[in-house]
C-alpha positions as a Markdown table, in Angstrom:
| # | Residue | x | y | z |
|---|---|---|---|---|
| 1 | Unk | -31.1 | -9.1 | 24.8 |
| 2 | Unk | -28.9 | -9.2 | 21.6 |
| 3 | Unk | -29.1 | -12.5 | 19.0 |
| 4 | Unk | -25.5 | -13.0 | 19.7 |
| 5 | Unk | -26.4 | -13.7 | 23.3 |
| 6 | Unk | -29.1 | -15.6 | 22.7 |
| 7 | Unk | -27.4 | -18.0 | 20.4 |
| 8 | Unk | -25.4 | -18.6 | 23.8 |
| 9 | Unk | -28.1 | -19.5 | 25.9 |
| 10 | Unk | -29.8 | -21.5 | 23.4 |
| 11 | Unk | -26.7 | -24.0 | 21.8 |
| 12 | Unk | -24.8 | -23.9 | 25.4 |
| 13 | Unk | -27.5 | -22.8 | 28.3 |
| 14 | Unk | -30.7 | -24.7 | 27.7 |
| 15 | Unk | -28.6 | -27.9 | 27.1 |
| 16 | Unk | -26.2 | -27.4 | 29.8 |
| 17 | Unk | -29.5 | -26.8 | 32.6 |
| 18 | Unk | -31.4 | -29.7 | 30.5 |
| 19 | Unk | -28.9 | -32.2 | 32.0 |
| 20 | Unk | -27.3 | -31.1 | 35.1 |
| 21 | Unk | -30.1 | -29.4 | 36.9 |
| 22 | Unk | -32.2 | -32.8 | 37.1 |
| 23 | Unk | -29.8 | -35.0 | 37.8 |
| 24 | Unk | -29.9 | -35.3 | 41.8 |
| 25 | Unk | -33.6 | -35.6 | 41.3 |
| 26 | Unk | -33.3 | -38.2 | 39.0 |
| 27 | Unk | -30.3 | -40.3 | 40.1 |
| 28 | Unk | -31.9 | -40.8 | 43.4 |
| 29 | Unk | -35.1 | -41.9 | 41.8 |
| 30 | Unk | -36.2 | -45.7 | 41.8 |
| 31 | Unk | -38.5 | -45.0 | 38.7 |
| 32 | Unk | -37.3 | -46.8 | 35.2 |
| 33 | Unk | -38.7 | -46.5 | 32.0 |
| 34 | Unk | -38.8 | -49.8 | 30.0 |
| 35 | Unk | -36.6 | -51.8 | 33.3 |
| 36 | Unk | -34.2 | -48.6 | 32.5 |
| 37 | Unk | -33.0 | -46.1 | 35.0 |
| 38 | Unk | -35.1 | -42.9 | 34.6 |
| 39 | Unk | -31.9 | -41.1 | 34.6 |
| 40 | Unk | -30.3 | -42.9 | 31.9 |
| 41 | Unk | -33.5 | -42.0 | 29.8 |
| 42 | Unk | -33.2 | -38.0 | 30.4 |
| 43 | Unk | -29.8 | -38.5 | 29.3 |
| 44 | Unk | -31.0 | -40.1 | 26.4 |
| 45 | Unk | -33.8 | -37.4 | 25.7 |
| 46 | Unk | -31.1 | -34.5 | 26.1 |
| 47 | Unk | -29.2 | -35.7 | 23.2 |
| 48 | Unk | -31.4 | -35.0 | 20.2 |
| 49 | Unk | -32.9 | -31.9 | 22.5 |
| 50 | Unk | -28.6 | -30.6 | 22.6 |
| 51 | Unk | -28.6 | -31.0 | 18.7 |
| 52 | Unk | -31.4 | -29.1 | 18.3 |
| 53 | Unk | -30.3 | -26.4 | 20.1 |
| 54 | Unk | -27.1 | -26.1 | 18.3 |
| 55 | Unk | -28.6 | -26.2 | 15.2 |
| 56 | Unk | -31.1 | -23.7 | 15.9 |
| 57 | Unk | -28.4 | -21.4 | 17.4 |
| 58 | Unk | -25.6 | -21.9 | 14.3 |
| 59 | Unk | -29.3 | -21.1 | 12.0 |
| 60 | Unk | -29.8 | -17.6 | 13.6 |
| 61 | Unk | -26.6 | -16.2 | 12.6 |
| 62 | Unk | -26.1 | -14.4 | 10.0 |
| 63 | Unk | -24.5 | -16.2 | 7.2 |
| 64 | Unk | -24.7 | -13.0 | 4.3 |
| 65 | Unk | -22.0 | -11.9 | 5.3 |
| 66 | Unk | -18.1 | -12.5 | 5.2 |
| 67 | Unk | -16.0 | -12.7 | 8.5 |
| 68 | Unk | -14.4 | -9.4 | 9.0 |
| 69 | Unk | -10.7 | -10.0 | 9.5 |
């Protein structure tokens, strides 16, 4: 698998399948966390989780060298 594609699947797919894939689970739950709806908390969770994964994917490129136009 090349970096550029997994740059992809780390800033766009892990965060993408962090969020949507639970949801039915969760939104049907009863549970809360601190009186809050356990799906309002994931939500909550996947936010700094997103921004690390774009981070980490805009880190692995290669920033040496100059766009080739």
């Amino acid at each position: 698998m090349t970096l550029s594609r997994l740059r992809i699947i780390a800033g766009l797919g892990i965060p993408f399948f962090a969020v949507l894939v639970p949801m039915p689970w969760l939104s049907s739950s009863a549970l809360t966390v601190g009186g809050f709806p356990v799906a309002l908390v994931w939500i909550f969770v996947c936010l700094p989780l997103t921004s690390f994964c774009m981070a980490l994917a805009w880190m692995s490129e290669d920033h040496q060298h100059p766009d080739e136009d």
